[in-house]
C-alpha positions in Angstrom: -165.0 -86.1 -6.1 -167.3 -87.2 -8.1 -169.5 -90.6 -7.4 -168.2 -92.6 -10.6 -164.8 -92.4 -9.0 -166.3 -93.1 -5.1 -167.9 -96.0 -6.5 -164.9 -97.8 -8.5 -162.1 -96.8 -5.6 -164.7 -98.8 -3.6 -165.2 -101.7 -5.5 -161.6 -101.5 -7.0 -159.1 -100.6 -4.3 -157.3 -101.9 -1.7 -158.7 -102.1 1.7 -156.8 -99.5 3.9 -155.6 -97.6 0.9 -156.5 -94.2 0.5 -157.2 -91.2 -1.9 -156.4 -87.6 -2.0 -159.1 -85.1 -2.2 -158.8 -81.6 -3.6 -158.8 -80.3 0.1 -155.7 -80.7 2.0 -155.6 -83.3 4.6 -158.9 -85.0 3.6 -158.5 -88.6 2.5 -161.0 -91.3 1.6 -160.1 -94.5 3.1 -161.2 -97.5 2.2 -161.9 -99.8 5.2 -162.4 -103.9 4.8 -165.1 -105.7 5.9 -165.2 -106.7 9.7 -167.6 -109.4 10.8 -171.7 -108.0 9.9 -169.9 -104.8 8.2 -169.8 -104.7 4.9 -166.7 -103.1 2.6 -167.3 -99.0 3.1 -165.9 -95.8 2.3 -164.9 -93.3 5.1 -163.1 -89.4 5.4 -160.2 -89.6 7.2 -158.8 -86.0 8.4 -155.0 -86.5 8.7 -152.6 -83.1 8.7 -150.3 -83.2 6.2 -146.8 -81.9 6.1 -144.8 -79.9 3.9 -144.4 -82.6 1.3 -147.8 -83.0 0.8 -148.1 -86.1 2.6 -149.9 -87.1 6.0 -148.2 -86.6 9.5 -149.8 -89.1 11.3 -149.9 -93.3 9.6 -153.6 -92.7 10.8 -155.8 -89.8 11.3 -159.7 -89.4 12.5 -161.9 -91.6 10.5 -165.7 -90.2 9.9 -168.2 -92.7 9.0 -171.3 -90.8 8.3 -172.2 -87.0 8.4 -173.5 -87.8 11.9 -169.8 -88.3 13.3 -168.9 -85.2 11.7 -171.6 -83.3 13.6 -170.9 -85.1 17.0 -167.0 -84.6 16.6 -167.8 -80.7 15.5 -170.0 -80.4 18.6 -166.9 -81.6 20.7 -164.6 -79.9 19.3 -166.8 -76.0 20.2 -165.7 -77.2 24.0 -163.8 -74.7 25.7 -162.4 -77.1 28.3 -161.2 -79.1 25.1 -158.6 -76.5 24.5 -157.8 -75.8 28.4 -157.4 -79.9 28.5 -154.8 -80.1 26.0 -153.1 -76.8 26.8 -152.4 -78.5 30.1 -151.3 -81.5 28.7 -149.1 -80.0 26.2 -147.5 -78.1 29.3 -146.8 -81.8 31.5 -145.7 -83.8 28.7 -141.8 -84.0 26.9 -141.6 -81.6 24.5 -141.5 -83.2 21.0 -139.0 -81.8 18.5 
């Protein structure tokens, strides 16, 4: 995406709205200003379903390239995968 279009979905669009990228369940989300933060751009990773659109109304919002690296690094945990295999084994099964 190139940063013509960055730049006029940022001053341009909506806050909260977002836009497709050319890789499946990668958004950019545009996020309002909140008190000393000003108006910003962010990735939002959201799964999409058959119809193209996202699963979740929200997904995980990166800021910088520095979330991505700390949310990589947690994600390479082995007891990540353990946790959540447990979980998935205590909770209601969701149809």
């Amino acid at each position: 995406m190139s940063e013509e279009k960055l730049a006029d979905f940022l001053k341009n669009g909506k806050d909260w709205s977002r836009i497709r990228t050319s890789v499946l369940g990668v958004f950019v989300l545009k996020l309002p200003a909140y008190r000393g933060s000003p108006t910003r751009l962010t990735v939002e990773l959201n799964p999409v379903g058959e119809d193209g659109n996202p699963k979740k109304r929200r997904g995980l919002v990166l800021r910088s390239t520095a979330e991505l690296e700390d949310f990589k690094e947690l994600f390479q945990y082995e007891k990540l995968s353990k946790l959540l295999s447990a979980l998935d084994s205590v909770n209601p099964k969701v149809e």
